[in-house]
N, C-alpha and C positions, 0 to 999 in steps of 0.2 A: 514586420517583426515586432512591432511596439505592444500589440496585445499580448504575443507571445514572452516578449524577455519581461513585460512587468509581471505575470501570471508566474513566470519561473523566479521573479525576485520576491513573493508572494510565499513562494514553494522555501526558497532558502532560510527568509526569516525564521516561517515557521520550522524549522526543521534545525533550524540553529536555537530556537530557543527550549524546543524538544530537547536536544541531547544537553543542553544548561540545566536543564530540568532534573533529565536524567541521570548525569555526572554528580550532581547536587545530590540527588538521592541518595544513591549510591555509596557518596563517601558519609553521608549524614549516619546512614544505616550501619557502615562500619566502624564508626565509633559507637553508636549505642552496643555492637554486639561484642568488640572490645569493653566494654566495660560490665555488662549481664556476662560474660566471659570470667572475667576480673571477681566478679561475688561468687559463680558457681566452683570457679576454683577455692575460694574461700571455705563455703561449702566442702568440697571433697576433701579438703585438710583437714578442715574439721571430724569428717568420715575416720577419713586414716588412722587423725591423732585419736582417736578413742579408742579405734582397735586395738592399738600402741599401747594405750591406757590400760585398759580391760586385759592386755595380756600380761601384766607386770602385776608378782605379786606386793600388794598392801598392809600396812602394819603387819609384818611379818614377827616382830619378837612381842606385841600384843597377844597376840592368835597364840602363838607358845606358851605366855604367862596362860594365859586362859583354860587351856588345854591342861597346861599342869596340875590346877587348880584345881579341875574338874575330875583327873583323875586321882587326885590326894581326898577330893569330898568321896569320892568311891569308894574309897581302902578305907576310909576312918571309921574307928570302932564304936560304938556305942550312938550310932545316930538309929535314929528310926527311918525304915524305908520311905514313909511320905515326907518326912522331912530332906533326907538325899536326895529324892524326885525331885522336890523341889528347887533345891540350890544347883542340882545338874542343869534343870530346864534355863534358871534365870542364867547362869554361864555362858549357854547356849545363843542365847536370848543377845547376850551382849557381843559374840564374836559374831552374830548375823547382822550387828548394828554397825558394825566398823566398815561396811562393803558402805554407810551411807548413802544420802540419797542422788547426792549429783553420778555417782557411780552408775545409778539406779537409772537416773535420767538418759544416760549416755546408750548402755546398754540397750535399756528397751526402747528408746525413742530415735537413735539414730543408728541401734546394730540390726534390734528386731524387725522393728516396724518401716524401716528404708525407706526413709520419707523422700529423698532428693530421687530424681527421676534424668538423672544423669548416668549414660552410661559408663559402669566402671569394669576394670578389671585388677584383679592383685596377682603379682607374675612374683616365683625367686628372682632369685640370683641369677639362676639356669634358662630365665626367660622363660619356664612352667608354669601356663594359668591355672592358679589354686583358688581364685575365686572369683566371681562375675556377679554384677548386678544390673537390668536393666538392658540385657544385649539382647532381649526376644531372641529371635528362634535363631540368629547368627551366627556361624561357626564357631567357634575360640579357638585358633589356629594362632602364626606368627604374622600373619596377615590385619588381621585384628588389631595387633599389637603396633606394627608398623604404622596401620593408619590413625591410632590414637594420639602414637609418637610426633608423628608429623601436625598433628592437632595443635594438642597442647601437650608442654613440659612435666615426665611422670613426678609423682612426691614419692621422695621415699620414707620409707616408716621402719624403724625397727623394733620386733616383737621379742617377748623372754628377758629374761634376768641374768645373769651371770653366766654359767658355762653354757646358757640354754636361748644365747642371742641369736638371732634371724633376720637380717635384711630383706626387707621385701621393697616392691616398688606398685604406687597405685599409676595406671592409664587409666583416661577417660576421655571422652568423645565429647562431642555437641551435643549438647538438651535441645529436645523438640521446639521450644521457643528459638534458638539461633538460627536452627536450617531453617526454620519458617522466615524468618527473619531477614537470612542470605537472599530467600526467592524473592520478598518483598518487590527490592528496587525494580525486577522485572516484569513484577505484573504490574504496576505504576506506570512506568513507562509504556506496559503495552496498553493501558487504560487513555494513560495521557495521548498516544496514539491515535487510536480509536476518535479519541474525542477532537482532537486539534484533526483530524481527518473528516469526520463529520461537519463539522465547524466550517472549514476550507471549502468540502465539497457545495453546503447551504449557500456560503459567500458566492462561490461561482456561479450556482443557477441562479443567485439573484442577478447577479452582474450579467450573466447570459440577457435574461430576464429583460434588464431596463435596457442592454444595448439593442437588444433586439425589436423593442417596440422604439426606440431610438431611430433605427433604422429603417423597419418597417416606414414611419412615419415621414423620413426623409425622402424613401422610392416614393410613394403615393405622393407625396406633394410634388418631387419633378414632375409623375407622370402627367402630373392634373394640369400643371405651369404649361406644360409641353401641348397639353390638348387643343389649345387656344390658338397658341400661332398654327399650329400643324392644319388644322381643318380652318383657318385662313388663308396659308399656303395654297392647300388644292385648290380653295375657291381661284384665287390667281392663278393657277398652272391652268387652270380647265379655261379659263376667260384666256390664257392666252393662245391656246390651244384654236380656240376657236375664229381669233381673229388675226390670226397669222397664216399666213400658209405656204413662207419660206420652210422649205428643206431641212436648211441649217438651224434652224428656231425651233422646228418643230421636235428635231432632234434631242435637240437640251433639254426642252422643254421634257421630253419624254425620260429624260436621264436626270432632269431634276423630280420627277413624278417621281420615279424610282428610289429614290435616295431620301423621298419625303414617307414613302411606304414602309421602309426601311427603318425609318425615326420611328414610324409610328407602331411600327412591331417591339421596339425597344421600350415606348412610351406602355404599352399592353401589357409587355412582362414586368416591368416596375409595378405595374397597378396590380398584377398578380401577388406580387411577394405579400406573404401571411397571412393570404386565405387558400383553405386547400383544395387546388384545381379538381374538377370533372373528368375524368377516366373516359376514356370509349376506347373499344377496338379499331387501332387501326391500324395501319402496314408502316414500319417504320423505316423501309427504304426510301419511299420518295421525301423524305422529310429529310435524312443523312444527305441523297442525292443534291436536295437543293441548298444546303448548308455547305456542302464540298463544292458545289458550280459558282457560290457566292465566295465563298474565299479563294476561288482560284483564280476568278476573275479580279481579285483585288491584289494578288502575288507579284504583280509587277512594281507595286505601290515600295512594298517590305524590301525592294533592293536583294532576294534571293529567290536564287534558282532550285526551286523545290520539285520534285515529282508528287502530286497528289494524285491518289489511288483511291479506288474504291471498289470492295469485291462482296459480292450478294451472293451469301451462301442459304443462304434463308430469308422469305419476305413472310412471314405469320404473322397473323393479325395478334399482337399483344394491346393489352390496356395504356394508351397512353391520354397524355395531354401534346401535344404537340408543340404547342407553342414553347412550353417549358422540356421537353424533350429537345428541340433544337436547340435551344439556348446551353443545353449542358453540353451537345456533340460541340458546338460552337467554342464553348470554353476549352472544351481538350484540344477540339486542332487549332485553337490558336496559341494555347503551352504547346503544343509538340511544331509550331511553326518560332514559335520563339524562342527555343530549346536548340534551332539550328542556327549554326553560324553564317554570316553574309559570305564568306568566302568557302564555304566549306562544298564539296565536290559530289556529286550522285547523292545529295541528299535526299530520302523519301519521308513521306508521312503519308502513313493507309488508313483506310477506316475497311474492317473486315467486320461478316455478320455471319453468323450461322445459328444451329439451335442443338441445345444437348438436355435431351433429358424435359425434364419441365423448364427449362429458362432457353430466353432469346438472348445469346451471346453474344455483344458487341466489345472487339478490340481496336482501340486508337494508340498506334506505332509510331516512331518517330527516331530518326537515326543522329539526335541529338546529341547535346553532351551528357544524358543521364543523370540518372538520382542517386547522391551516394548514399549508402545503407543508413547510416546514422540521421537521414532526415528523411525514410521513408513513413515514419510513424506520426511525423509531423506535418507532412505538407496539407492534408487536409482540416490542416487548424485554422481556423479565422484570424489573420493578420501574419501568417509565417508567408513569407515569399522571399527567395534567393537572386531577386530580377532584382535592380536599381529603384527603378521604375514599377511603380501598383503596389494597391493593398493589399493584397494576399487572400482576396476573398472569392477567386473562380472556380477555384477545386473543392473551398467549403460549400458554396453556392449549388455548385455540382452535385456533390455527395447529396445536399438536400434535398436536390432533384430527384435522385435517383433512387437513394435508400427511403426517406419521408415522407416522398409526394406517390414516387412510384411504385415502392416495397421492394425496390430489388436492392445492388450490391456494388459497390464500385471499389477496386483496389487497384494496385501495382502489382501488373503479370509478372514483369520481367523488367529489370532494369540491370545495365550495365554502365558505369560510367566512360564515356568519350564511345560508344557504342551506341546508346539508344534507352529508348524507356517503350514498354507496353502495356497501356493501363486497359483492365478489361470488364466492362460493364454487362452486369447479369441484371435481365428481366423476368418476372415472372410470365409465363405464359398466360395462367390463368387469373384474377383479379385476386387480391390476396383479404379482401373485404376489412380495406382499413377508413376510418370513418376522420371526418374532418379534424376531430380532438386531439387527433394524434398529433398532429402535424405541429411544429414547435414554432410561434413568428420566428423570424430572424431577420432581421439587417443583416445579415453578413451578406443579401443575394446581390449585392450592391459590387461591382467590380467597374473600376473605372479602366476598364479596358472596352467595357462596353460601352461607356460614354465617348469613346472614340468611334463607335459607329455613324456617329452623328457626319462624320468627316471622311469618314473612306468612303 
């Protein structure tokens, strides 16, 4: 479990420091749009109060002297008409000056020309829109109105002078800078995402990367360690062999041969791990057979009464390696023989073969206590194991075998917990033309369950 829960304390940091990130953004982004909020409503007061302005009449008893004026130069006798032309126009001239220029500014620069790009609307009394700005193609319904309400707070303005007063109310929405603004914190986040994911995935294949030439390097040094005594050994077993020739001697002697062949099969597939094996066609019953007559005959060792099965539904010649072939059947029925309990009653463990299709179907059964769902996604991780006992690396080692070296498929058929587990391994029939590069080193083929071969 130790590779697994640092990898998930790895997973949590980052993912706590993510959503800091993102909580950060977030509230950062809602005070800038509180206050770009805070001027455009500034802005649409400003809007309003002109309207406000602009409808309320100015120097009004001006505009009458003037008027009067103009029409007493009219009626007086004795002027000559270019001279009335004249003092009419300058009159004129003056009551066009009284509208002045900030009036001027108002009008044209923030009635005409609608420079603010906020959407408004001017509603009565009656909640009737009498005028809109900047709604595109929008309805102008009470829907409109609602959602601006709920926006922001309407200004009210009032229009006309004396008997000719008018309440109105301006709504407005968000300016294109604040929705853009609102979305912000989420593409941030899905950026920071992205990238702290990228990030994580790098860190893992390097870490993959060194453990695995880590470990590689650890199997090829036992196996080399191992080479030396092992073909020391036979020299002794065969000298004893020959110069004994009690019964009782000869026996052991043969049962220690046996157990030294044994190391030296284990010694073979260490020296294999992280180069990718040689393929040929060949039958892969009699390899299961001798893998099942080997652990059955050690079943008295384990203190449990198991039924070990075996049913050939198919022997087709598939691409294997054999040696690395038996070592993965090896690792399943020794989970599915550890999986049952010493007291536990008609317990079985099958290995069944058939063929469907293009693939050789191998299922290893087991009437164990099962795998419960929430750690089915995990067990073929490097370092997860629910045993006291081992590193958790015979089902990673497995999957190696099977999906990397051999191209086929290894999953969980069927699990029930305190009923059984059945994991079911697909081969290709045909050779799937995968070339040695593929093949990824690994330490993880390291399982010291197999280091106990040494001793059974």
């Amino acid at each position: 479990m130790l590779f697994n829960s640092t990898s998930n304390r790895i997973k949590g940091t980052l993912i706590f420091f993510l959503v800091i990130i993102a909580v950060g953004s977030i509230l950062y982004t809602q005070v800038l749009i509180e206050k770009i909020r805070e001027k455009e409503r500034a802005g649409v007061e400003l809007w309003a109060r002109a309207m406000e302005y602009n409808s309320r009449p100015h120097y009004v008893q001006t505009r009458n002297d003037l008027e009067a004026v103009a029409l007493a130069v009219s009626a007086m006798a004795g002027l000559d008409e270019t001279t009335r032309n004249r003092w009419i126009r300058v009159l004129e001239r003056a009551e066009a000056d009284l509208s002045n220029a900030s009036l001027d500014f108002i009008v044209s620069e923030l009635i005409i020309k609608n420079r603010f790009e906020i959407p408004s609307i001017v509603v009565n009394d009656q909640m009737e829109i009498l005028h809109s700005r900047n709604t595109g193609n929008r309805k102008l319904d009470t829907s409109l109105i609602e959602e601006f309400g709920s926006l922001n707070e309407p200004i009210r303005i009032t229009l006309g002078a004396d008997e000719h007063v008018e309440e109105q109310f301006v709504y407005y929405g968000d300016s294109g800078l604040i929705r853009t603004l609102q979305f912000f914190p989420y593409v941030q986040f899905g950026l920071l995402a992205v990238f702290l994911g990228l990030g994580y995935i790098s860190l893992s294949s390097l870490k993959r990367i060194e453990q695995s030439s880590l470990w590689v390097g650890m199997a090829r040094e036992a196996a080399h360690q191992l080479g030396t005594p092992l073909s020391s050994l036979f020299g002794w077993i065969a000298l004893l062999k020959e110069q004994n020739n009690d019964p009782g001697t000869l026996q052991i002697a043969h049962d220690i041969s046996s157990d030294l062949q044994r190391m030296q099969t284990v010694a073979e597939r260490f020296n294999k791990i992280g180069s990718f094996p040689e393929l040929k066609p060949a039958r892969p019953a009699p390899v299961i057979r001798h893998v099942v007559e080997y652990l059955e005959r050690r079943l008295p060792q384990t203190g449990k009464k198991v039924d070990l099965s075996l049913e050939i539904g198919s022997d087709k010649r598939i691409p294997l390696s054999p040696e690395l072939f038996a070592w993965a059947i090896e690792n399943l029925l020794k989970n599915a023989m550890d999986a049952i309990e010493t007291n536990q009653e008609k317990a079985r463990v099958g290995v069944r073969t058939d063929l469907q299709g293009s693939y050789y179907i191998i299922d290893v059964s087991d009437t164990g206590r099962g795998i419960e769902k929430k750690f089915r996604n995990e067990i073929f991780n490097p370092g997860f194991s629910t045993k006291r006992r081992g590193w958790g690396l015979g089902l990673s080692l497995t999957r190696r075998i099977v999906e990397e070296y051999h191209g086929g498929k290894i999953f969980v058929h069927k699990s029930t917990p305190g009923e059984g587990t059945t994991f079911r391994l697909m081969f290709p029939v045909q050779a799937q033309g995968r070339k040695p590069g593929n093949a990824r080193n690994s330490g993880t083929a390291i399982d010291d369950q197999n280091g106990k071969q040494n001793a059974s």
